[in-house]
N, C-alpha and C positions, 0 to 999 in steps of 0.2 A: 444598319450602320453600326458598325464596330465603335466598341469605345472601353474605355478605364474607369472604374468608379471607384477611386481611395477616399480612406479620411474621414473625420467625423466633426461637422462643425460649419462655418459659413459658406452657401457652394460658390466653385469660380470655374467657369467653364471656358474652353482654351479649345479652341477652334484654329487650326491651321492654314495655311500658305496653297498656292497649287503646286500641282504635282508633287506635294508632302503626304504625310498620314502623322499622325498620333503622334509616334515613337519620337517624332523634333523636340516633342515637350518630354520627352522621358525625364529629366535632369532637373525641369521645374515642378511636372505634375508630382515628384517625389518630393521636392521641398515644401513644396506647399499643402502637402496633404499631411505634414505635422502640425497644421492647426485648420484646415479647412477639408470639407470635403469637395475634392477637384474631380472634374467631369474631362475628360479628356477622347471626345467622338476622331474616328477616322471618316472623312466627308464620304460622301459614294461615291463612287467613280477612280478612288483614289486607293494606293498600294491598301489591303487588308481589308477594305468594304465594297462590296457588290456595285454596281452598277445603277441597276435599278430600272423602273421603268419609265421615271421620270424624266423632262428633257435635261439635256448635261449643261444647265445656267446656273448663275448666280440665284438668281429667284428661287429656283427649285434649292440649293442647298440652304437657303434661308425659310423655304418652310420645313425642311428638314431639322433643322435647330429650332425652330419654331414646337411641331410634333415634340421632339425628342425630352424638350425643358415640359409641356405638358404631359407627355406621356410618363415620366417623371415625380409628377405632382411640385416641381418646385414653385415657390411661392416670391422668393427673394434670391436675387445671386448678379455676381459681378461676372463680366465674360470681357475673355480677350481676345482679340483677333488681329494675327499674325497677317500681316500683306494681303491678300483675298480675304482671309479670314473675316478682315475688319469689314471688307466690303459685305459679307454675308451678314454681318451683324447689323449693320446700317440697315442690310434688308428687313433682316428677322423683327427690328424697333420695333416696327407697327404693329407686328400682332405678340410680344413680347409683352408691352406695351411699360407699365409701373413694377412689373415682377423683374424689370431690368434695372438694377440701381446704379450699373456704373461699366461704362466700354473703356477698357482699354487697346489704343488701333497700335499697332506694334508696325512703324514702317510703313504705312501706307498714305498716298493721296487720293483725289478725289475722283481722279479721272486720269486713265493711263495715256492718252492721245494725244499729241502737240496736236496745238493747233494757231489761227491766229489771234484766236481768244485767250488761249492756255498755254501756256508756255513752260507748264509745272509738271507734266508727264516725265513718262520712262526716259530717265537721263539720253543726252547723247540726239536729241528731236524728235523720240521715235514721232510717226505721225502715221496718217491713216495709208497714204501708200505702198506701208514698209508691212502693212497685216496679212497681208496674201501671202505676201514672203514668209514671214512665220511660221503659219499656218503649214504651208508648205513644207517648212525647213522641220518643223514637228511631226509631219507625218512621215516624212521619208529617212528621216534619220535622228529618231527621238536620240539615244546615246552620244550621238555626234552633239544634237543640239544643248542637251543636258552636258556634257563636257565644258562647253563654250560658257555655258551661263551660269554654272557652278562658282569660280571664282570671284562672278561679279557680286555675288550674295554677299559677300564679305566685306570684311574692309583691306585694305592693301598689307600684303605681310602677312594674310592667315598661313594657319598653318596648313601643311599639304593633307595632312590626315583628316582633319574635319574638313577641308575642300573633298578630298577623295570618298567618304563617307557620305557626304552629303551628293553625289554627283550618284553614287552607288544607290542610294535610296530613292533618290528622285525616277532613276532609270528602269524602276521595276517597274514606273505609272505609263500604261494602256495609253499608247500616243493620239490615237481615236478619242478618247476622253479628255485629254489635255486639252487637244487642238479645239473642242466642243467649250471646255469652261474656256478657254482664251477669247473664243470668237464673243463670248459674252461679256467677256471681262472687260476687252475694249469699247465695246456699244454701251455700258455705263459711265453714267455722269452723276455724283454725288453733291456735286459745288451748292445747286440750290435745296436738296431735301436737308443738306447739315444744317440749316439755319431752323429747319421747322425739330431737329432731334434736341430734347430739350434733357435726355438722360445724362448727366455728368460724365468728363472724360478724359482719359489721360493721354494725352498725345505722344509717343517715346519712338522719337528719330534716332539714329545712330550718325554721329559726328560725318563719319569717314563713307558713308551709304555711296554707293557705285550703280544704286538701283535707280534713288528718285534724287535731287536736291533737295536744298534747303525749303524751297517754297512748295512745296507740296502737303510737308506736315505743318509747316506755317498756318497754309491756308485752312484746313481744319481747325487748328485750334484756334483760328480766328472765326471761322465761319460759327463753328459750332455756337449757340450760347451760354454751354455752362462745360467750358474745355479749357486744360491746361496743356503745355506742352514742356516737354524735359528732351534735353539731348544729351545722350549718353557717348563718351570719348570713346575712342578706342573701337568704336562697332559701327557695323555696316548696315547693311539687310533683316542683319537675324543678331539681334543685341542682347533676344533671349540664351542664346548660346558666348556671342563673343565677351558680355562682361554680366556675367550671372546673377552677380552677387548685387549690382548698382541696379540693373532689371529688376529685381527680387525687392530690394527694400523700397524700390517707387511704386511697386506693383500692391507691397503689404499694406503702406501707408495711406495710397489710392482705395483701398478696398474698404481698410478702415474708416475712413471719411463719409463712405459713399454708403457704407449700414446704420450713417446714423439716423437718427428720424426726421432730422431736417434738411436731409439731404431732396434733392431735387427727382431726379427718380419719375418724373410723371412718361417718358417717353416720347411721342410725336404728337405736337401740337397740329392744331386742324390749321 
């Protein structure tokens, strides 16, 4: 697994999106690594890291962040996790366990699937019907689909250059792999283990999101029991790109909270 190791000082590890790598955080793993040292892996399966022999699930890149923070020696650190990302982190809790003092989920809920229970999924109803389809529409014309879905990351009004960029980046990722973490990504349900994650957490929606609604990062910070949630204007999907600077100073403040020594920090309750 490819990664970036800057910085000298608290670590905060920055775990990405699907079909991302590494390079999304360029902009923050360099801000942040003038007071922390910032960990910033590219998952497997994804532009810049091998594949691997593992199956292409959520699971599997949550013991990969799992190894990775061991193999490491780290002992304490705060970790972000960008859309999937958060979902690997929610995995990785359990065998993470107290060496995780604080998640930040960047845009994500608990469960991508409408259903008649959930009604907090992938904007727009996706539901369980529409996965074939996907799946489909990902293997047979990954660029076509990556086109499509690039603007919705945003909030209304991005610009065409970071649209364009971003569609360009995503297109380099092995449509075989994609369609593999997708099929996993919808067969997850996080609604009842966030009650048992007891790690503190910063919840950060973006106002203007075209990916999930309001109630999806709702539900987190209400499920979780030691979670806050912040919503940043002006941003969509990726708020670590669209307003930097407001991302940046909830991210710093969050961290700083979460090393103190009465911070909560225990991980997954039994």
């Amino acid at each position: 697994m490819a990664y970036a190791d800057d910085g000298v000082g608290p670590p905060i590890l920055l775990v990405h999106g699907w079909a991302a790598h590494g390079g999304f955080f360029s902009d923050l793993h360099t801000h942040l690594a003038r007071t922390h040292r910032v960990l910033t892996p590219t998952l497997r399966g994804h532009p810049g890291s091998d594949i691997g022999a593992a199956p292409l699930t959520i699971e599997a890149l949550a013991d990969d962040i799992a190894q990775f923070v061991e193999g490491l020696g780290l002992t304490s650190l705060v970790a972000i996790g960008w859309s999937m990302g958060a979902m690997v982190l929610w995995q990785a809790a359990t065998k993470l366990g107290s060496r995780l003092r604080g998640i930040v989920v960047e845009e994500m809920g608990p469960r991508l699937v409408n259903d008649a229970t959930w009604r907090n999924g992938i904007s727009g109803g996706y539901g369980a019907d529409d996965i074939d389809a996907t799946l489909r529409e990902i293997r047979a014309g990954w660029p076509a689909y990556v086109a499509r879905f690039a603007p919705r990351m945003f909030a209304p009004g991005a610009g065409a250059d970071l649209i364009a960029w971003t569609a360009a980046e995503m297109s380099r990722a092995e449509p075989e792999a994609m369609a593999a973490f997708w099929a996993s990504m919808v067969k997850q349900d996080f609604r009842a283990p966030l009650a048992r994650l007891t790690t503190p957490m910063l919840v950060i929606a973006g106002a203007q999101s075209q990916v999930y609604g309001d109630g999806a990062t709702a539900f987190v910070a209400h499920a979780a029991p030691h979670a806050e949630r912040v919503i940043i204007s002006g941003a969509g999907h990726v708020p670590h790109l669209e307003a930097q600077d407001a991302f940046i100073e909830h991210v710093e403040a969050f961290a700083r909270a979460a090393r103190q020594p009465d911070s909560i920090g225990k991980g997954v309750s039994p």
